[in-house]
BAPA-179280 format. One line per field, with one value per residue: residue number from 0; residue in one letter; z, x, y of N, C-alpha, C in turn. Coordinates in Angstrom, 1 decimal. Example, Ala and Ser with C-alpha at 12.3 -4.5 7.8 and 13.67 -1.06 7.14 Angstrom:
# BAPA-179280
pos = [0; 1]
code = [A; S]
nz = [7.8; 7.1]
nx = [13.2; 12.8]
ny = [-5.7; -2.2]
caz = [7.8; 7.1]
cax = [12.3; 13.7]
cay = [-4.5; -1.1]
cz = [7.8; 7.9]
cx = [13.2; 12.9]
cy = [-3.3; 0.0]
END
This chain:
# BAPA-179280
pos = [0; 1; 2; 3; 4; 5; 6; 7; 8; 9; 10; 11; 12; 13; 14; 15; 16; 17; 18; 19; 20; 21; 22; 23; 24; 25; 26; 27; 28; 29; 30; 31; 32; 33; 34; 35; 36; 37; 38; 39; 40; 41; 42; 43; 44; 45; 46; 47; 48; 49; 50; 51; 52; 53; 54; 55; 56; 57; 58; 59; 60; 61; 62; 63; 64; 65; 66; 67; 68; 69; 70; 71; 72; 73; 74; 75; 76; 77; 78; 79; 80; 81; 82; 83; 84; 85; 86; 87; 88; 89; 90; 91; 92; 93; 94; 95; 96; 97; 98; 99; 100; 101; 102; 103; 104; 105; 106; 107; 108; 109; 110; 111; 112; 113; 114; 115; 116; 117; 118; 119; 120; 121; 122; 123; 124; 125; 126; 127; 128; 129; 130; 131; 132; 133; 134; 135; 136; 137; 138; 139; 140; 141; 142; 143; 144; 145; 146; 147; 148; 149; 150; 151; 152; 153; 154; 155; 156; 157; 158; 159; 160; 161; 162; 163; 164; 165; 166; 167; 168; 169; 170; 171; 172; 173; 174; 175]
code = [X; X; X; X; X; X; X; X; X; X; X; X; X; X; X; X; X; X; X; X; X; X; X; X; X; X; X; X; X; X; X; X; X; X; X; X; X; X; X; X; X; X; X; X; X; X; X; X; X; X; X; X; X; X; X; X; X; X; X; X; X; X; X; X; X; X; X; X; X; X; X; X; X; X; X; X; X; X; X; X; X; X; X; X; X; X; X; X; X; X; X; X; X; X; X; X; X; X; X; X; X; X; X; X; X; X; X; X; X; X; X; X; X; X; X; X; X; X; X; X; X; X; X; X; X; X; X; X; X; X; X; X; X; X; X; X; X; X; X; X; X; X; X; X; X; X; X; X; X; X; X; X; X; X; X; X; X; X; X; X; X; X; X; X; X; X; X; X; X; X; X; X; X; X; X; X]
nz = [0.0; -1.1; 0.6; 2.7; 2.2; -0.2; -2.0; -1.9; -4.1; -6.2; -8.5; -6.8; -6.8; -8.7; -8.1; -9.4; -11.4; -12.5; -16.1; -18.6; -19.9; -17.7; -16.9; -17.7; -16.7; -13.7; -12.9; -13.3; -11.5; -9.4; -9.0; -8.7; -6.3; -3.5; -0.9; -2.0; -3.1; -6.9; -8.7; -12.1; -15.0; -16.4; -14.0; -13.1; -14.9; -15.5; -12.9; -13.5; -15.2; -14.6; -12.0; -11.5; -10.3; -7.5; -6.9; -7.3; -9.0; -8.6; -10.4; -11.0; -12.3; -15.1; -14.2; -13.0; -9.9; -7.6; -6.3; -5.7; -5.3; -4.7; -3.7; -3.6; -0.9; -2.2; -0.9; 1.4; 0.9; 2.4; 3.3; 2.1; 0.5; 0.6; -1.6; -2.3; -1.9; -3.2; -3.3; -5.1; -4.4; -4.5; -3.9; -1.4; 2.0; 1.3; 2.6; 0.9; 1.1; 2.5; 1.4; -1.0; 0.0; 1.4; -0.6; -2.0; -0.4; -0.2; -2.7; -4.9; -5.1; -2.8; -0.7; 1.2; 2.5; 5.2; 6.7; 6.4; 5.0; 4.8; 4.5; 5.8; 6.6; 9.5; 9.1; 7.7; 8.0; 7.0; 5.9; 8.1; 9.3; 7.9; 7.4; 10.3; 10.5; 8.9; 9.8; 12.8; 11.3; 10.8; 13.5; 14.4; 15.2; 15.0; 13.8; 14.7; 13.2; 12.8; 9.1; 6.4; 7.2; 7.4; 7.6; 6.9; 4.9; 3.0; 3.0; 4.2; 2.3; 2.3; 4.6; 7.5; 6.9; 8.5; 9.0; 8.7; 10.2; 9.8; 11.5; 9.9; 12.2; 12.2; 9.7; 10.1; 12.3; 10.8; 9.3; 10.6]
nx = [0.8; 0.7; 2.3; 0.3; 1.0; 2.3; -0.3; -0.9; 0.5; -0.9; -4.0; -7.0; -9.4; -12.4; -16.1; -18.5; -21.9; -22.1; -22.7; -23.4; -21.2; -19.2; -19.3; -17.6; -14.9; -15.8; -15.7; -13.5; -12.2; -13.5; -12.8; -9.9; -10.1; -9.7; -11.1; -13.3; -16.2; -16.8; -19.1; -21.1; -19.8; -21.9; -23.8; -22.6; -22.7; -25.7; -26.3; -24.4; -26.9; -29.1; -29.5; -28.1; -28.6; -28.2; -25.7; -22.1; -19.1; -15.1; -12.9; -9.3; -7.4; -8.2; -8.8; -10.5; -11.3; -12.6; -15.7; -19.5; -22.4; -25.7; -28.6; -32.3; -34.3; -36.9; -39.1; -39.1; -38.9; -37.3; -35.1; -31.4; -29.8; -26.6; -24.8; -22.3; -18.8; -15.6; -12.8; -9.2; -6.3; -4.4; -5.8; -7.1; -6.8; -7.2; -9.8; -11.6; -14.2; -15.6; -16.6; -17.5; -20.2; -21.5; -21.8; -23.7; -26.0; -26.0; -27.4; -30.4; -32.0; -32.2; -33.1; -35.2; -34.3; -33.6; -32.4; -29.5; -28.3; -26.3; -24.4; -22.1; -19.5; -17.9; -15.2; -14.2; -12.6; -12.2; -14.7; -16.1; -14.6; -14.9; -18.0; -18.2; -16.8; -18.4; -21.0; -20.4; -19.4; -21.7; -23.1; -24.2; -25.0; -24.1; -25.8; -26.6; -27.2; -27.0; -27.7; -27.8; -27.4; -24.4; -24.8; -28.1; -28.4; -26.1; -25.4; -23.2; -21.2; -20.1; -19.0; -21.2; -23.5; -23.7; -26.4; -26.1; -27.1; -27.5; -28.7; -29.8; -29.5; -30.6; -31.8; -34.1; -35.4; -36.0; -37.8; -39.7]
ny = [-1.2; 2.2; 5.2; 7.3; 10.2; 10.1; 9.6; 12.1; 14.2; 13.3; 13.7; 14.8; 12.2; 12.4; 12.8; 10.8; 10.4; 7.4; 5.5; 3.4; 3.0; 2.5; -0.1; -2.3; -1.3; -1.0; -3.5; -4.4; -3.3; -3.9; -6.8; -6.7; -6.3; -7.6; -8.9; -8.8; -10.1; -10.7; -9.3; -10.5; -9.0; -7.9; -7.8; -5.4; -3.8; -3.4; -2.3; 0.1; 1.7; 0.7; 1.5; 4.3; 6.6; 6.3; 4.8; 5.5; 6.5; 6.8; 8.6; 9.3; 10.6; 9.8; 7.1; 4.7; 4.7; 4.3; 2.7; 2.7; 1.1; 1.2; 1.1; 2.4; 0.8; -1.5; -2.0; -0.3; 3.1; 4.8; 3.7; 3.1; 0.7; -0.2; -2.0; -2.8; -2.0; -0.5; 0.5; 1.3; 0.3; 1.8; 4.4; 4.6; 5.2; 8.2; 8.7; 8.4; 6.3; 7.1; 10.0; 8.8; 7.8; 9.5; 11.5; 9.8; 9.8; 12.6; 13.3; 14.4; 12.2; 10.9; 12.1; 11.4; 9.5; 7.9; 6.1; 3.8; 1.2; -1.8; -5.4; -7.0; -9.1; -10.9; -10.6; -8.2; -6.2; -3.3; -2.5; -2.4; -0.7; 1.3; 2.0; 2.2; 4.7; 6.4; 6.3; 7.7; 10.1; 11.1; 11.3; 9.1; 5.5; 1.9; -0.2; -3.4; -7.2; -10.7; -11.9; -12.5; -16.1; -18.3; -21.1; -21.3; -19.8; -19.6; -22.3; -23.3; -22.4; -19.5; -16.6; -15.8; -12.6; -10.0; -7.7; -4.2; -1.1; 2.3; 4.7; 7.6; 10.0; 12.9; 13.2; 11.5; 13.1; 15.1; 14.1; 13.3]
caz = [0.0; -0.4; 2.0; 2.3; 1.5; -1.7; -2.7; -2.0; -5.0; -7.0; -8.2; -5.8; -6.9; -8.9; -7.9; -10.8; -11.3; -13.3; -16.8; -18.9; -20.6; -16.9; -16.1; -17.8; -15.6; -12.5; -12.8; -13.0; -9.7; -8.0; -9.3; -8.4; -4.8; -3.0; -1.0; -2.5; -4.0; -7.9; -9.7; -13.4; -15.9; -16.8; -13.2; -13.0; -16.4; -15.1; -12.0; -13.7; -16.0; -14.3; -10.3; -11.6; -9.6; -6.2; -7.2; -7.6; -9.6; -8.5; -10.8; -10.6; -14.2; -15.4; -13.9; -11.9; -8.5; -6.2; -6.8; -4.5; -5.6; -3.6; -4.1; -2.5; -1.2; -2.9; 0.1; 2.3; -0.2; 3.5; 3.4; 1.0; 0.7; 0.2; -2.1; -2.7; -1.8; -4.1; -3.4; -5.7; -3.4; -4.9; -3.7; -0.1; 3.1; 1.2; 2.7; -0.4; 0.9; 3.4; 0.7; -1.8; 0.4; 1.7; -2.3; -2.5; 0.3; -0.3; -4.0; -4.6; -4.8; -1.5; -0.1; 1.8; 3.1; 7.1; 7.4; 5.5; 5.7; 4.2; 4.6; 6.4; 7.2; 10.4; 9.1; 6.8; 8.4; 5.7; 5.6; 9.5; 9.7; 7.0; 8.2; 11.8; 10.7; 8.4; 11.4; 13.8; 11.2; 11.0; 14.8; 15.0; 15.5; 13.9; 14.6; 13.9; 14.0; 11.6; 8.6; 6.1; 8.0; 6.7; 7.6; 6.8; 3.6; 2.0; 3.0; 5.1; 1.6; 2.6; 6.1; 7.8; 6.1; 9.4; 8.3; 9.6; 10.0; 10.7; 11.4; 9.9; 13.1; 11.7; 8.6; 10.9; 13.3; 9.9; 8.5; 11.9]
cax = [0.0; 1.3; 2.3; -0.6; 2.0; 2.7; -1.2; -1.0; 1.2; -2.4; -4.8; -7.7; -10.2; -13.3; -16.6; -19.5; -22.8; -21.7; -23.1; -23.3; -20.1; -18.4; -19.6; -16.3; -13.8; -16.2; -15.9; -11.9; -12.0; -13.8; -11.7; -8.3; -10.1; -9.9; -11.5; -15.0; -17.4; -17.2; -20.6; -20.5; -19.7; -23.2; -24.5; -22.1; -23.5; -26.8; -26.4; -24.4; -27.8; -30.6; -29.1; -27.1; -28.7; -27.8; -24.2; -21.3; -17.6; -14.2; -12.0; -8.7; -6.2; -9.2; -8.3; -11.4; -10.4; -13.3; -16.7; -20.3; -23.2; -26.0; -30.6; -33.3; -35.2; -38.0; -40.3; -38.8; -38.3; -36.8; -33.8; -30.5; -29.3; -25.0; -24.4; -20.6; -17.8; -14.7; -11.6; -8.2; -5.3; -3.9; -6.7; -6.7; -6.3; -8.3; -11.2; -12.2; -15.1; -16.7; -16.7; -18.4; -20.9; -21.6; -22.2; -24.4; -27.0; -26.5; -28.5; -31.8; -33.2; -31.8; -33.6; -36.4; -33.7; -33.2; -31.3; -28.5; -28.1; -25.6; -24.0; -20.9; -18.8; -17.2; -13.5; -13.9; -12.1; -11.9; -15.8; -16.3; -13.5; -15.4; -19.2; -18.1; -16.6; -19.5; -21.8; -19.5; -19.4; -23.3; -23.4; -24.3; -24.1; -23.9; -26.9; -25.4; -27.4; -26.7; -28.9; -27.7; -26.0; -23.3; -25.7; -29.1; -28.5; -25.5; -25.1; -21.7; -20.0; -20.0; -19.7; -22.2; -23.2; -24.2; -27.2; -25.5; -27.7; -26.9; -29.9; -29.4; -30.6; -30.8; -32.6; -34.9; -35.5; -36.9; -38.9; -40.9]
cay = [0.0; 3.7; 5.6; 8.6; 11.3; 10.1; 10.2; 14.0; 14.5; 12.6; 14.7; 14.2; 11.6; 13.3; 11.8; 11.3; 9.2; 6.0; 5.5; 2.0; 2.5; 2.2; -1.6; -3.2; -0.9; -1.4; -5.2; -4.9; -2.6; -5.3; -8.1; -6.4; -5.6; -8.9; -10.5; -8.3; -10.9; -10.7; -9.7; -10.5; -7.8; -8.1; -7.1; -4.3; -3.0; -3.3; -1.2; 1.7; 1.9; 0.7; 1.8; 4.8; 7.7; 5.4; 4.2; 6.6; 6.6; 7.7; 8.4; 9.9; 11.0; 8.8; 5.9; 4.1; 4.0; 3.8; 2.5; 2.1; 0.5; 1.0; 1.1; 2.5; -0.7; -1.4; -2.0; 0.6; 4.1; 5.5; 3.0; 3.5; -0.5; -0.7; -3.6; -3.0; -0.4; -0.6; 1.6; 0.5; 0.6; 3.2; 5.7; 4.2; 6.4; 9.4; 9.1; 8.1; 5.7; 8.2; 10.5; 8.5; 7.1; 11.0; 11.7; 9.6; 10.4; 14.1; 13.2; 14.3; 11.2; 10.0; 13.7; 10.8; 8.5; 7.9; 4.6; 3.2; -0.4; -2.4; -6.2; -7.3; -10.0; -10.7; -10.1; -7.3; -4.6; -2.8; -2.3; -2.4; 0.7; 2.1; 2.2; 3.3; 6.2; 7.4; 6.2; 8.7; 11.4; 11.2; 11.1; 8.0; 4.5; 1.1; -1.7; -5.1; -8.3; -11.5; -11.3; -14.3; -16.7; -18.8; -22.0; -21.1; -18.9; -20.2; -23.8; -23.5; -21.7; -18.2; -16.1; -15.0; -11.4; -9.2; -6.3; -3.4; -0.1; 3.1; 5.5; 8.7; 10.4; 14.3; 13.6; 10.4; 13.9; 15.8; 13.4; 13.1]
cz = [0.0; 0.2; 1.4; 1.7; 0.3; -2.7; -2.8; -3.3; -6.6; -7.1; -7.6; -6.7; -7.5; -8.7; -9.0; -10.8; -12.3; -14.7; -17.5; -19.7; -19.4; -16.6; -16.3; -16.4; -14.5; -12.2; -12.4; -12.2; -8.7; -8.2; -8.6; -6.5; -3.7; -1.6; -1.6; -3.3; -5.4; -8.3; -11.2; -14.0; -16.3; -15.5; -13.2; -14.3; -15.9; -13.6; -12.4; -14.6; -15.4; -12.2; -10.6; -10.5; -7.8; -6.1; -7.2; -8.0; -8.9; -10.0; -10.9; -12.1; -15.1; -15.6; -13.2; -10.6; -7.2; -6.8; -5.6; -5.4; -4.4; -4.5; -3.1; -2.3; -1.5; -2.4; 1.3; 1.4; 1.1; 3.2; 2.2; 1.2; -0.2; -0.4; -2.1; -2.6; -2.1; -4.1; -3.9; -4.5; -3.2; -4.7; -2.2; 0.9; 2.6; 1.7; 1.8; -0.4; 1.3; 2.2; -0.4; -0.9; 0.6; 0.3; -2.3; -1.6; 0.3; -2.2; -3.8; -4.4; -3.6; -0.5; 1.7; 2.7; 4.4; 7.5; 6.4; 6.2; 4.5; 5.2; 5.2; 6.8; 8.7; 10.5; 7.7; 7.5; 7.7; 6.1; 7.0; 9.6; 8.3; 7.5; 9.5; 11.5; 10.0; 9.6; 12.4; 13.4; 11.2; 12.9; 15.5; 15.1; 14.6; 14.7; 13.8; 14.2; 12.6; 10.9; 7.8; 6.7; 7.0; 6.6; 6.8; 5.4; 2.4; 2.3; 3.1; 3.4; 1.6; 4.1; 5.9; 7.1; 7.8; 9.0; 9.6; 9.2; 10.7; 10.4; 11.3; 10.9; 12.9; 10.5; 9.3; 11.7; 12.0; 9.2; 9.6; 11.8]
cx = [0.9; 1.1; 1.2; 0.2; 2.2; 0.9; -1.5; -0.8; -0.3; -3.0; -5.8; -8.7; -11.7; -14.2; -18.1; -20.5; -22.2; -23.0; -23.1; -22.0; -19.0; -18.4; -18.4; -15.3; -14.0; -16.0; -14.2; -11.8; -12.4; -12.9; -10.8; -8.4; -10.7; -9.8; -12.8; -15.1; -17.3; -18.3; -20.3; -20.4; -21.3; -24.0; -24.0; -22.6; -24.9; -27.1; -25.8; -26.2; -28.6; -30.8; -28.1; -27.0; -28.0; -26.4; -23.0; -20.0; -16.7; -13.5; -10.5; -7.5; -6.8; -9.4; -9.8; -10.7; -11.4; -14.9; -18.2; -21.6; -24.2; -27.7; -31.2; -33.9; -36.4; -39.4; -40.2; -38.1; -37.3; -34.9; -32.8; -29.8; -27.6; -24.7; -22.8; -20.1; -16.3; -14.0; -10.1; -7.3; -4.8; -4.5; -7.1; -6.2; -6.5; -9.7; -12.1; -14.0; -16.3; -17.3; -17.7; -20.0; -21.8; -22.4; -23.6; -26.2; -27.1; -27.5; -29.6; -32.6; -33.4; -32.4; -34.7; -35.5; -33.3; -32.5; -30.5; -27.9; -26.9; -25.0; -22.8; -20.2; -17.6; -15.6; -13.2; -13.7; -12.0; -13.5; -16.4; -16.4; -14.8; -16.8; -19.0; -17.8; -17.8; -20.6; -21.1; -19.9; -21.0; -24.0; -24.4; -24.5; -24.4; -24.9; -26.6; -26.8; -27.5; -28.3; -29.1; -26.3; -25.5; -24.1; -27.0; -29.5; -27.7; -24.4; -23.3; -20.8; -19.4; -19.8; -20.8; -22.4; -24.1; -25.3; -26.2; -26.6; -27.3; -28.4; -29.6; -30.3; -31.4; -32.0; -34.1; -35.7; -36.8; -37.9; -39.9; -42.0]
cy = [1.2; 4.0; 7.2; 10.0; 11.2; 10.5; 11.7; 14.5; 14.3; 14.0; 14.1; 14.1; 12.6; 12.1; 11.9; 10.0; 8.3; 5.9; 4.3; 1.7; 2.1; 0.7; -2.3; -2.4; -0.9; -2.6; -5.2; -4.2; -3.8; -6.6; -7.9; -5.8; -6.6; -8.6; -10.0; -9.7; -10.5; -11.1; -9.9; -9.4; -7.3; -7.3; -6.3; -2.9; -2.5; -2.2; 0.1; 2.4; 1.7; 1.7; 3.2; 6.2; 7.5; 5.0; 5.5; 5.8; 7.0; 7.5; 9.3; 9.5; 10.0; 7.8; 5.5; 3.9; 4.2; 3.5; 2.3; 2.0; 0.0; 1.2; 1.7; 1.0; -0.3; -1.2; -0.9; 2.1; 5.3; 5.0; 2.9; 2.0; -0.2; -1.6; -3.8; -1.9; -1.4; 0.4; 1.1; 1.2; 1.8; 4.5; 5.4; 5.4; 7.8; 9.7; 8.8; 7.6; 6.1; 9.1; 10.3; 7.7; 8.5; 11.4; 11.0; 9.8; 11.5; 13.9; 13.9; 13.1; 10.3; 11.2; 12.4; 10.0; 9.0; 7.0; 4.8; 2.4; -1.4; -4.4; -6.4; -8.6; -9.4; -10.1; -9.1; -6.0; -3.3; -1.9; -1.8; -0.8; 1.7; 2.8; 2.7; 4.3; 7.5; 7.3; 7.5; 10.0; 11.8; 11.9; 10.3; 6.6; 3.2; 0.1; -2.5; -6.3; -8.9; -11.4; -12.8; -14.8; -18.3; -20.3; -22.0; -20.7; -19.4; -21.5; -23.7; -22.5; -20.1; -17.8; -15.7; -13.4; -11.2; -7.8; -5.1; -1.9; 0.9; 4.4; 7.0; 10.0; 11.7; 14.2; 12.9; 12.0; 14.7; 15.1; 13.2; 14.0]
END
């Protein structure tokens, strides 16, 4: 990983809604950003185009280097569902993911949204470190409880995925 000083020298990461010619360079961000789950090129296509207002781009000297992929749910138009957060190494220790997650609830179309819920496994630090701090900067906090479990859902081949929700308390306050 570089060291953060060197990304200084970068120009900083511009952030933009995703369009259908992005889905190939989305696919090779998640590929090259292990241990993330590989969707096919095909779903990645499918969410810059049909999920695009919800998702967001980084890119930086117009490189792809950070990606999130997220929906309103369908039965809850309050709640902003996280499917995937994608940052290439190389754009790491910018903030990058708070940033793009931030983008994408300041939207208009996210104007209604109070939660934001996303997936987790137990050993993704990565994602953990990530959600607490947007949780923090929100002011406040992270509701955990297993959602599909490693038994139940996907027959011992997967972890557990934990629902993690973070109740956006300020906007939760205005919508009352």
């Amino acid at each position: 990983m570089q060291h953060p000083a060197k990304n200084m020298r970068l120009p900083r990461p511009v952030l933009r809604t995703p369009c259908a010619k992005d889905g190939a360079e989305i696919w090779k961000l998640v590929r090259d950003c292990q241990p993330l789950d590989e969707n096919s090129m095909y779903c990645n296509l499918l969410q810059c185009d049909h999920f695009a207002q919800t998702c967001v781009l980084a890119e930086q000297s117009g490189e792809v280097v950070g990606w999130i992929s997220a929906y309103i749910m369908p039965n809850e138009p309050d709640t902003l569902f996280v499917w995937q957060v994608a940052v290439a190494e190389k754009a790491r220790g910018l903030g990058l993911g708070s940033k793009m997650l931030q983008s994408i609830v300041d939207r208009p179309l996210c104007e209604d949204v109070t939660k934001l819920q996303t997936t987790i496994t137990a050993d993704n630090e990565a994602s953990w470190a990530l959600f607490g701090k947007f949780a923090k900067s929100q002011d406040c906090k992270l509701a955990i409880q297993p959602y599909y479990t490693q038994s139940k859902h996907f027959q011992d081949r997967h972890d557990t995925e934990n629902l993690v929700t973070i109740r956006l308390t300020e906007r939760a306050a205005l919508a009352a």
